[in-house]
N, C-alpha and C positions, 0 to 999 in steps of 0.2 A: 504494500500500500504506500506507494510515491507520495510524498504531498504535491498538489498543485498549487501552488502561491500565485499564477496567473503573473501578469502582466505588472511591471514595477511601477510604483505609485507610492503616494502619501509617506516617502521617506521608507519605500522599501524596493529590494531588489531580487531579481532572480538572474541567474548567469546560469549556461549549460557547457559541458565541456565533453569528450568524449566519453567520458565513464565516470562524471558528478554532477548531481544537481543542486547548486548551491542557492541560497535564501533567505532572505532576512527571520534570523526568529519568529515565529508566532507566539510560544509562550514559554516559563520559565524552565521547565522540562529541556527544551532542547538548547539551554544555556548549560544545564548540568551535564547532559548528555556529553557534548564537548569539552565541558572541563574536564570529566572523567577521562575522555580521550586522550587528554596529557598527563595524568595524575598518577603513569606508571614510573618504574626508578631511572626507566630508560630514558623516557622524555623528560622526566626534570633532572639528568644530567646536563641537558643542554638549554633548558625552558628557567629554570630555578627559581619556582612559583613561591611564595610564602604557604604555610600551615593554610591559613584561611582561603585560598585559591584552590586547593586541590582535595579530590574527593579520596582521603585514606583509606575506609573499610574497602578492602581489597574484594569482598561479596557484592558492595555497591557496585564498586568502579566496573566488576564484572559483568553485572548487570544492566548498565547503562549503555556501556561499549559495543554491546552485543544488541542493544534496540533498534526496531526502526521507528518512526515518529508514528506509525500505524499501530505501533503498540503500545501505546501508551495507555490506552485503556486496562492492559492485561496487569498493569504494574501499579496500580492508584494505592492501595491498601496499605503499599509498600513506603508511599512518599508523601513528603509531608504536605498540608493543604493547600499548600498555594502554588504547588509544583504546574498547577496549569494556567496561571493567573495569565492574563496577555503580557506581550513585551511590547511594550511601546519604544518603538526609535525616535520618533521626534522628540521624546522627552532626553537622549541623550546630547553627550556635547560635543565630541572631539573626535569620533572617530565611527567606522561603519564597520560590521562582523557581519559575515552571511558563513550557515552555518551547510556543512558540505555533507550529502547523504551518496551513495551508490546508487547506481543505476540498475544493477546487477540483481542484487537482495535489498535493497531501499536501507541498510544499515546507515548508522551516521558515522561516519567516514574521519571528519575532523571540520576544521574551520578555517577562517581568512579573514584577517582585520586587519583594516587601511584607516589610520591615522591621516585625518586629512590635511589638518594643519603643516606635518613634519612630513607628508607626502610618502609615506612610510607601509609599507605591509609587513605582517607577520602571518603565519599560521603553523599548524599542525596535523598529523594524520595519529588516526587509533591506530591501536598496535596491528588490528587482521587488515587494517590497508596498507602497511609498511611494507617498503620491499617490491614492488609492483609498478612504478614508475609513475605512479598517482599524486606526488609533489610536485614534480612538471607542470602537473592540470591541474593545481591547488593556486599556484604563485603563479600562472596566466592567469586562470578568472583574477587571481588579486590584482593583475595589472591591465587587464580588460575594465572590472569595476573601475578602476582607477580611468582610464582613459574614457571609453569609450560612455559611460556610466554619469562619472562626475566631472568631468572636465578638464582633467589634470594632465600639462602635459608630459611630465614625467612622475615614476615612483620609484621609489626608494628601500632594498630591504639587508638586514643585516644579521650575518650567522657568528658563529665561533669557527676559530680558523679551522681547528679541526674536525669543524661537523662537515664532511666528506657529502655525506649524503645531501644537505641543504645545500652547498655551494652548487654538485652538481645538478639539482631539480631547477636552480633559478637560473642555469646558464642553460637549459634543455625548453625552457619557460620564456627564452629571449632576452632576460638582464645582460648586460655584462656589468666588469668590473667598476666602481666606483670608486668615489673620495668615503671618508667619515672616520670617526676617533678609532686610536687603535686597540682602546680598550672600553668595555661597558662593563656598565653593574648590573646585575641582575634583582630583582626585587628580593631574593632573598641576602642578598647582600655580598656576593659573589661577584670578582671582578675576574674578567675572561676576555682573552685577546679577539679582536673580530675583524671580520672585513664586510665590507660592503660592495652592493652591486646596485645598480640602476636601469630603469625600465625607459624608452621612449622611442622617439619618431614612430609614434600610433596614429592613428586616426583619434581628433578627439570629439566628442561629442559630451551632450548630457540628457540623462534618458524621464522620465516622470516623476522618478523617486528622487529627483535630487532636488533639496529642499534648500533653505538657502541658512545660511547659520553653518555650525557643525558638531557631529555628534559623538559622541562616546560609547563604548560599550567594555560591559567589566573583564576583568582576567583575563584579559590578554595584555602584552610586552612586546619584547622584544623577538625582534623577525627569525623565529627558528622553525625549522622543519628537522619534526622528528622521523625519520624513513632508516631503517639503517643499511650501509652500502650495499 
């Protein structure tokens, strides 16, 4: 069971890629869904989420990871009440998240958040999308949303030197090499060598959903893709 999110409007978007169908939120459920998608030891080797970012009972995160938004019904008893409340995006500030399902088995796959201010994408893949070449088609939608979506004529995203796997999904996704600091902090307070790449010469446009202001959306950081080589 796909969701259909229809056609982008009132601060929301949808992007299609060969094998994801990415989305703005509907409701708080597939906010958790995604955080659990990083909240294993692999991804926050390279994510380094704080406690309060990441979903630890290791039965949850299993459970979440393994959903598709069609099931969400099967799981209510399980979560707390307000797991379906809507997500409103206009009420954010700085930045946009569309949250990335398969095509395949309709699981949720991971996510994509473009910081619009800093021009900036990040995201993630769950652990059963790692390994598949499904980063590539993660960090284009980020820099499709970006161009073609919001206007922007370039984006911007940034890994640790050694994450092998994120350097090569964003050079496979059309970045190349960029400028940026050669060290960042991580929210948990971790500081780790990085490099940066940059998205442009697109076609730029702006699609319904783009609203004028800019928005926010929680837990997400810094631009890592967890995939492993």
């Amino acid at each position: 069971m796909l969701p259909f999110p229809g056609p982008c409007g009132h601060h929301r978007h949808t992007v299609r890629t060969g094998r994801l169908l990415l989305y703005t939120p509907d409701n708080l459920l597939d906010l958790a869904a995604v955080a659990a998608a990083a909240s294993d030891p692999q991804a926050q080797r390279w994510l380094g989420f704080t406690s309060q970012q990441v979903v630890e009972d290791p039965r949850v995160r299993q459970a979440l990871t393994e959903m598709r938004p069609g099931d969400n019904h099967t799981v209510l008893s399980s979560l707390p009440g307000d797991a379906l409340q809507p997500y409103e995006p206009q009420r954010q500030k700085d930045s946009v998240l569309l949250v990335a399902v398969r095509l395949d088995d309709g699981r949720y796959a991971g996510c994509v958040n473009l910081t619009v201010g800093e021009k900036a994408i990040g995201g993630w893949l769950a652990p059963h999308s790692r390994g598949q070449g499904l980063g590539a088609e993660l960090f284009g939608a980020g820099a499709l949303l970006a161009h073609a979506h919001l206007g922007l004529d370039t984006v911007r995203a940034g890994t640790e030197v050694e994450n092998t796997a994120s350097r090569r999904a964003l050079l496979q996704a059309g970045f190349v090499p960029g400028e940026g600091p050669d060290q960042h902090t991580l929210p948990d307070g971790r500081v780790i060598d990085a490099c940066w790449f940059r998205h442009l010469d697109a076609p730029i446009s702006q699609c319904g959903g783009a609203g004028r202001g800019s928005r926010e959306a929680p837990t997400v950081s810094f631009g890592h893709l967890t995939e492993p080589g």
